[in-house]
C-alpha positions in Angstrom: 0.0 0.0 0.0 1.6 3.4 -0.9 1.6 5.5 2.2 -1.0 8.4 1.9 0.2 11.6 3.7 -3.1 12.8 5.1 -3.2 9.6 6.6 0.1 10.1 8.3 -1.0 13.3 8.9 -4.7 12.1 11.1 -2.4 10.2 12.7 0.2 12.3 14.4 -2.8 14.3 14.8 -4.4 11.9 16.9 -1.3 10.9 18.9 -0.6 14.8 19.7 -4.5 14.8 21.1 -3.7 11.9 23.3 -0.5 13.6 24.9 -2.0 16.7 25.5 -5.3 14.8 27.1 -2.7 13.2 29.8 -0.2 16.1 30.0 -3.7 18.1 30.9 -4.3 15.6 33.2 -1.0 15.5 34.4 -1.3 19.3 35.5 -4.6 19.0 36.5 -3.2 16.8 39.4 -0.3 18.3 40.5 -1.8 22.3 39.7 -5.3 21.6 40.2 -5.5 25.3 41.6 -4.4 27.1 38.3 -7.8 27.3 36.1 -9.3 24.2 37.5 -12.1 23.9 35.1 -9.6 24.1 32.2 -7.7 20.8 32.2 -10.1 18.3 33.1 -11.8 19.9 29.7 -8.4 19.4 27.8 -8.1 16.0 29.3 -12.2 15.1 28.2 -11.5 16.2 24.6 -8.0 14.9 23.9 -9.5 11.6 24.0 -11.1 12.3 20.9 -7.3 11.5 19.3 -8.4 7.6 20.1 -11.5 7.6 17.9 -9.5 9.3 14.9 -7.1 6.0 15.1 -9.7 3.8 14.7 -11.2 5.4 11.7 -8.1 5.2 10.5 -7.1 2.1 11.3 -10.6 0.6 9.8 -9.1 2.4 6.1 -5.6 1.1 6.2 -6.8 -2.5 7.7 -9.4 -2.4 4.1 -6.9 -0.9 2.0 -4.4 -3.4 3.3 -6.1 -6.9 2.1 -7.6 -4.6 -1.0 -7.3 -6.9 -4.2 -6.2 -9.9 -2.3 -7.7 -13.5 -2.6 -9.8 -14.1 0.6 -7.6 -17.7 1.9 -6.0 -19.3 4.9 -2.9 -17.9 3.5 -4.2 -14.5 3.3 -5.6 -14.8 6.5 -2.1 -15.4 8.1 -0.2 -13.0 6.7 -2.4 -10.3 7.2 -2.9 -11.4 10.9 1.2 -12.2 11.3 2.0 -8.9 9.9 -0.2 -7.5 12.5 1.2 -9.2 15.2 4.7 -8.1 13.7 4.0 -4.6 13.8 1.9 -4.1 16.9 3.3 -6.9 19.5 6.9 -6.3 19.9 6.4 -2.6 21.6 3.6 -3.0 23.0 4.9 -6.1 24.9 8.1 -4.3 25.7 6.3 -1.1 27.3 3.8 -3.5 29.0 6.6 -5.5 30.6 8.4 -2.2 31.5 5.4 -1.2 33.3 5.3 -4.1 35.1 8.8 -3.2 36.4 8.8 -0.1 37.3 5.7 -1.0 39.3 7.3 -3.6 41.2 10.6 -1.8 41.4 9.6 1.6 41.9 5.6 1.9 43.4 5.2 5.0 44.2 5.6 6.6 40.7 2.3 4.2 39.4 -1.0 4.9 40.6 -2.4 1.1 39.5 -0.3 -1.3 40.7 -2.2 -4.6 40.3 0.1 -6.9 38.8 -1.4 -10.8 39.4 0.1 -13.5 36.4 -3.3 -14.2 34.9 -4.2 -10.3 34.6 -0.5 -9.4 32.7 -1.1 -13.0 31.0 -4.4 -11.3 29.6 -2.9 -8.0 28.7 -0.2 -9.4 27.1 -2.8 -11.3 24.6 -5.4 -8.7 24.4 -7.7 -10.1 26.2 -10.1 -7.5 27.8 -9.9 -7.4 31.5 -10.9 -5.5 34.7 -7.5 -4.2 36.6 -7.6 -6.7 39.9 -7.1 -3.1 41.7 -9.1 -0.2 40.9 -12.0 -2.3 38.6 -11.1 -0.4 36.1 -11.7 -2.2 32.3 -8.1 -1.8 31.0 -4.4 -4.1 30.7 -1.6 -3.2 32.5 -0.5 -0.6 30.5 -3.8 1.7 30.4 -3.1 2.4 26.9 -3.7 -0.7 25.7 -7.7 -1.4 25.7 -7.1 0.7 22.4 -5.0 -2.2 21.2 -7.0 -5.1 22.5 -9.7 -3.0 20.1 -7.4 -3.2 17.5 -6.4 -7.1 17.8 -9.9 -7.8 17.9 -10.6 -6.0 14.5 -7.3 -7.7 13.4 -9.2 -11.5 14.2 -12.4 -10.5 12.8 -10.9 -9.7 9.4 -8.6 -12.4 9.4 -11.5 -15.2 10.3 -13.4 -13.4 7.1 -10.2 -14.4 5.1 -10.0 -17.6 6.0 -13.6 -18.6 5.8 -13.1 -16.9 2.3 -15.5 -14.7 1.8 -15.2 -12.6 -1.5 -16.8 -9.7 0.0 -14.6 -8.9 3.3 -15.6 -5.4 3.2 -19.5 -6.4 3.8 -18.8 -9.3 6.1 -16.9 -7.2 8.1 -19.7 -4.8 8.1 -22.8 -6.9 9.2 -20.4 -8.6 12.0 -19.7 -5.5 13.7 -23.2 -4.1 12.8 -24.1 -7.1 14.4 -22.6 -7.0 17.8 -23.1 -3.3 18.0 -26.8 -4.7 18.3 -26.5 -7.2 20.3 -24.4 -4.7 22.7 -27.9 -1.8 22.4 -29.8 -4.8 23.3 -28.7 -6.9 25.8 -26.6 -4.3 27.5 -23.7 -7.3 29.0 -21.9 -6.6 32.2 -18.9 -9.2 31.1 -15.3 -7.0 30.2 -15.0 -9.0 27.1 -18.5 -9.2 26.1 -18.8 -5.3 26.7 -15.8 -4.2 24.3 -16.7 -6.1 21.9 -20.2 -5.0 21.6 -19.6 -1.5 22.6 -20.3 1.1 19.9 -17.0 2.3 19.7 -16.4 -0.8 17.1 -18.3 1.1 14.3 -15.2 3.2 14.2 -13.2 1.1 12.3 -16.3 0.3 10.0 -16.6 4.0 9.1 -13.0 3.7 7.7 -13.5 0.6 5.7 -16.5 2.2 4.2 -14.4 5.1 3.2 -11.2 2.8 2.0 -13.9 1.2 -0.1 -15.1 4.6 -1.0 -11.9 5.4 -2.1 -10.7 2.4 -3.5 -13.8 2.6 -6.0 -12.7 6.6 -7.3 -15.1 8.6 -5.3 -13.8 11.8 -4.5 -14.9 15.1 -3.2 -14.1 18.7 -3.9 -11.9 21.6 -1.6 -15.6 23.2 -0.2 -16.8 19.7 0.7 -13.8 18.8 2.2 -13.8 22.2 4.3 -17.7 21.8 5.2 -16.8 18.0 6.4 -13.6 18.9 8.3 -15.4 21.4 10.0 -18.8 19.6 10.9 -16.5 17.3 12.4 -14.7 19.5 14.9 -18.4 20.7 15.6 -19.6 17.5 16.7 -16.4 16.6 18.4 -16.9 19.8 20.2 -20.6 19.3 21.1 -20.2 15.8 22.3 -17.6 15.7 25.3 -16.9 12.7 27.3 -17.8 12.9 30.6 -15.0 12.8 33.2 -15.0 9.0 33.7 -14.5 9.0 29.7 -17.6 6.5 29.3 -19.5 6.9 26.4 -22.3 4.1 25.6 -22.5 5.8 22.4 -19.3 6.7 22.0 -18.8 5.4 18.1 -22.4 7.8 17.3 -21.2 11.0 19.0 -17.6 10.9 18.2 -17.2 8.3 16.0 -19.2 10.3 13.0 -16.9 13.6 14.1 -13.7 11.6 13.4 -15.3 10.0 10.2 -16.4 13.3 8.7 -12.9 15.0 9.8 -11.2 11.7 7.9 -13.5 12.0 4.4 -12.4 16.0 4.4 -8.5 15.3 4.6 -8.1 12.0 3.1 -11.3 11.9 0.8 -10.0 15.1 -1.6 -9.3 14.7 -5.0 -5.9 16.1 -4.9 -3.1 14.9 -2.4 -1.4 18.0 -0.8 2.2 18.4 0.3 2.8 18.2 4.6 5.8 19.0 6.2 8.2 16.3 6.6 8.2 16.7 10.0 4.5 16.0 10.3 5.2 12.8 8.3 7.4 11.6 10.5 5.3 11.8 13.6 2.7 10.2 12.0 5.0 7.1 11.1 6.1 7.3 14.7 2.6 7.4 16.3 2.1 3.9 17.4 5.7 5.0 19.4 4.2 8.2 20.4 1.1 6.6 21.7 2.6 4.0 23.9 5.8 5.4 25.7 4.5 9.2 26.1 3.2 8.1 29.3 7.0 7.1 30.5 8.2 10.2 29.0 5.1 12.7 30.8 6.3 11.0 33.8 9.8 11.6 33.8 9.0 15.5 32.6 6.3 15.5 35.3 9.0 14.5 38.0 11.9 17.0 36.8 9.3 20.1 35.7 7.7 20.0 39.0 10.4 20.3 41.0 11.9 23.6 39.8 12.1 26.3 42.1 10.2 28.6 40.1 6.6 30.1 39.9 3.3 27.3 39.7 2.4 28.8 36.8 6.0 28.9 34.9 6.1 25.4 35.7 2.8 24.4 33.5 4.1 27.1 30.5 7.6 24.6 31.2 6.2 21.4 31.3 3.9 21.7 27.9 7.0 23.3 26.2 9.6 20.1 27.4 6.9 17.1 27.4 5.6 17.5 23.8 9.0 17.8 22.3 10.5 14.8 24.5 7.8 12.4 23.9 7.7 13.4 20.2 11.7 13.3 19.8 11.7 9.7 22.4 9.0 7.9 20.1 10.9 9.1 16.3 13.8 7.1 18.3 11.9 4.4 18.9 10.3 3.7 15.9 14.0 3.9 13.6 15.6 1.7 16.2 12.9 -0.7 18.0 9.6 -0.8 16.0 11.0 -0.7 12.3 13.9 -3.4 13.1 11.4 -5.5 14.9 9.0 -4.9 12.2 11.5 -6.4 9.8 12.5 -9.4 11.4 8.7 -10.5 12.1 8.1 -9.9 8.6 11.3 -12.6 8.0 10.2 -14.9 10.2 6.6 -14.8 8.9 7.8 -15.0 5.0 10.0 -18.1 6.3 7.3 -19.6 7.7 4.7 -19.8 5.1 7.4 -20.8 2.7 8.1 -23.4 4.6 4.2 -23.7 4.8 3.0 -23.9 0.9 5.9 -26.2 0.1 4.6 -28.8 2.9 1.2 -28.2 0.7 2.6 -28.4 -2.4 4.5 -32.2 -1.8 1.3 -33.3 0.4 -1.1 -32.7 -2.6 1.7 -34.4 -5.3 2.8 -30.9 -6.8 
């Protein structure tokens, strides 16, 4: 798939909404004093960054497999190149978390750290933290992820049971569940997420990959009306402090899908700064180790003998920049090297694979 700059673009986008959301929150903890009602509203809205990945994801995920023979083959390279580009980091920052929790307590708030609940969030599973109750893995972050895998599975079971149309399966299934979420309302974790209408997300990208894929295309004053609806409803619709939204996939999944169409939808691609570019290739970097980074920031920031307020106008000028400049080292030197040795292993395995197939069935 040739890289598409707006969508590099949404996403560094979306990663700079989720570090502002905690560095907000960050503040609003330490400096609750200095305009109170301010950061728990930054915090609220950054969240918004989340529901602009899944769109996203739900285009790339479609425009991925786009052209490709539904099979059993298919199905496991699309899944093992998922695995490829998504486990290695996040593993490595959930294990980290573990660590510094055991090692150091005091500097994480949710230390609950029992085998079968890092087994779980190590494989995606959705889970309540044994602690504070709270749905989420280890590493907070992650019931994004565990959103993600489970998109991951559902397209790669539509592979393998080789359906010609994965677009449409894909579709109904999470149409489906969203209904059967409405309806029978479940109290389970797992049953929960993957019913919850936050799912339609990544269904509003496919529909737009497909979109896409097919010719359609809009015009400069109907990108500009769509961009601009969205940050409207994104606006109108804020999460409420505990960041639940039953109809979170409705109220800011059709923000983030109408802010998607008007950058990515146009008929002409336009020119971003490099710079842009390459935080949106290091998102997934920028996503997951921010929160080490805040920390760290958070600890030294805080601590200057200077005014409350100078501290804040300090801490939002340092974080950004070291989070951003941490996760461009991490992706050139962990995810893209990992990245290319599970690509090697997966290639070397279904080599090994079709030629077992090949002498079984005499060819």
């Amino acid at each position: 798939m040739k890289k598409l700059g707006s969508i590099q673009v949404l996403r560094a986008i979306a990663a700079v909404l989720v570090i502002f959301c905690h560095g907000a929150g960050e503040v609003g903890g330490s400096h609750a004093a200095l305009a109170p009602g301010f950061w728990p509203l930054v915090s609220a809205k950054g969240l918004f960054g989340v529901d602009l990945f899944f769109v996203v994801s739900g285009f790339v995920m479609m425009y991925i497999i786009s052209g490709k023979r539904s099979s059993g083959v298919t199905a496991a390279r699309f899944l093992g190149e998922r695995i490829a580009r998504i486990v290695p980091l996040y593993w490595a920052v959930t294990l980290l978390s573990v660590l510094i929790g055991l090692v150091l307590p005091a500097l994480k708030h949710k230390n609950g750290y029992s085998a079968d609940y890092v087994l779980r969030s190590l494989l995606f599973v959705p889970s309540s933290n044994p602690v504070t109750g709270a749905p989420e893995p280890v590493l907070g972050l992650g019931w994004t992820l565990n959103y993600e895998m489970f998109f991951y599975v559902v397209i790669s079971i539509v592979l393998l049971l080789g359906v010609k149309r994965v677009f449409a399966a894909v579709l109904a299934i999470f149409v489906s569940l969203v209904a059967l979420g409405i309806w029978f309302d479940p109290a389970a974790v797992i049953l929960k997420s993957w019913t919850h209408t936050i799912i339609l997300e990544f269904a509003f990208g496919a529909m737009m990959a497909e979109a896409r894929l097919s010719g359609f295309r809009i015009g400069s004053l109907a990108q500009i009306v769509l961009v601009m609806a969205g940050i409207a409803g994104w606006l109108c619709f804020g999460a409420p402090s505990d960041g639940v939204m039953a109809l979170r996939g409705f109220e800011w999944g059709l923000p983030a899908a109408a802010i998607f169409a008007g950058v990515v939808m146009g008929r002409r691609e336009v020119a971003y700064p490099k710079l842009l570019l390459l935080i949106g290739d290091a998102s997934y970097s920028l996503y997951l180790t921010h929160l080490f980074v805040m920390r760290l920031c958070s600890l030294l920031v805080f601590h200057l003998p200077i005014s409350p307020e100078l501290r804040v106008v300090v801490f939002f000028l340092v974080f950004p920049c070291a989070a951003i400049g941490f996760s461009i080292l991490s992706y050139r030197k962990f995810e893209m090297p990992t990245l290319r040795i599970g690509r090697q292993l997966l290639e070397s395995r279904l080599s090994k694979a079709s030629l077992a197939e090949s002498a079984s069935s005499g060819g």
